[in-house]
matplotlib code that plots the C-alpha trace (Angstrom):
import matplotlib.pyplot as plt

x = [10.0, 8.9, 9.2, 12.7, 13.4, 12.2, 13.7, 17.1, 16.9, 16.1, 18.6, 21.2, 20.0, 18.6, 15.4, 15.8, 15.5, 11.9, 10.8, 12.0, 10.4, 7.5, 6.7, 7.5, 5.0, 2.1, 2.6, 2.7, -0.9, -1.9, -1.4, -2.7, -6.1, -5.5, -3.3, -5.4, -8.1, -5.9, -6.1, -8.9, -9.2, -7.6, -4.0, -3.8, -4.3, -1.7, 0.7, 0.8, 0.9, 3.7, 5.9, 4.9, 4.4, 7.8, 7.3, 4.3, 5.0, 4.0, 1.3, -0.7, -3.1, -2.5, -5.6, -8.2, -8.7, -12.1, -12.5, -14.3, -12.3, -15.0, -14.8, -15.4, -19.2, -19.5, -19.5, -22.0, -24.1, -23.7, -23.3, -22.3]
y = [-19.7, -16.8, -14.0, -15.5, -15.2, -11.7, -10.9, -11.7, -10.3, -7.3, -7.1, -8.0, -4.9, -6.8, -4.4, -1.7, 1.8, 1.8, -0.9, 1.0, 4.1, 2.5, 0.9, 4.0, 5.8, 2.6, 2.9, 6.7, 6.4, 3.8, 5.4, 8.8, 8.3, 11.9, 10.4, 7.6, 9.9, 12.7, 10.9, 9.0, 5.4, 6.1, 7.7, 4.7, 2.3, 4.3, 3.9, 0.7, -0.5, 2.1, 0.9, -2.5, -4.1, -6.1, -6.7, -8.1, -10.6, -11.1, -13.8, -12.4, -9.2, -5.8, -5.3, -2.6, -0.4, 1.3, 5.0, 6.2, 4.7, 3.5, 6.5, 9.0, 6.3, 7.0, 10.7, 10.6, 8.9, 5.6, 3.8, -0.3]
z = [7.2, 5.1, 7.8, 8.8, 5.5, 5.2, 8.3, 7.1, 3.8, 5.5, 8.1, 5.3, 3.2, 0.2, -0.2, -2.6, -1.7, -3.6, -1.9, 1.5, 0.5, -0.7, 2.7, 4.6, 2.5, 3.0, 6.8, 7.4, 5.2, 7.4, 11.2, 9.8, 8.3, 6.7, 4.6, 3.7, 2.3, 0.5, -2.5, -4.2, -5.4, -8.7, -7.5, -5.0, -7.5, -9.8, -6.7, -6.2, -9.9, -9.9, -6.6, -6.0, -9.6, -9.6, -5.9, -5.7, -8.4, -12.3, -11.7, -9.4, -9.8, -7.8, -5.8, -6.5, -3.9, -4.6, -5.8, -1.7, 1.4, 3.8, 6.0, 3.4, 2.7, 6.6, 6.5, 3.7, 5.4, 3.6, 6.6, 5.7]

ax = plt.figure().add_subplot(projection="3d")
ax.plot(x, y, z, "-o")
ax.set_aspect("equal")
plt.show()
């Protein structure tokens, strides 16, 4: 029910244009790893405090994502 939902609030043009451009930035990050590690922990956290706050709802937390993406451990050496 929730992605019919979605899917119709969607196709009836109910998102903002920061919620658009904020999911057109996420997946452009997400199919180019690049993009992924261009900024640290700290400016992605700023991000999505910054675009997804109202979003993502006023009783849950925002996620932390941590200051070194795993493929910048794996190139150290840090291997998990």
């Amino acid at each position: 029910m929730l992605l019919l939902n979605r899917r119709d609030a969607v196709s009836e043009g109910l998102a903002s244009k920061a919620e658009k451009l904020g999911w057109l930035g996420w997946k452009r990050g997400m199919l180019k790893r690049s993009l992924m590690d261009f900024v640290g922990g700290k400016m992605k956290n700023f991000l999505m405090r910054t675009f997804f706050r109202k979003s993502w709802g006023k009783y849950r937390e925002m996620p932390e994502v941590a200051e070194k993406s795993f493929s910048k451990l794996w190139k150290e050496g840090k291997r998990l």
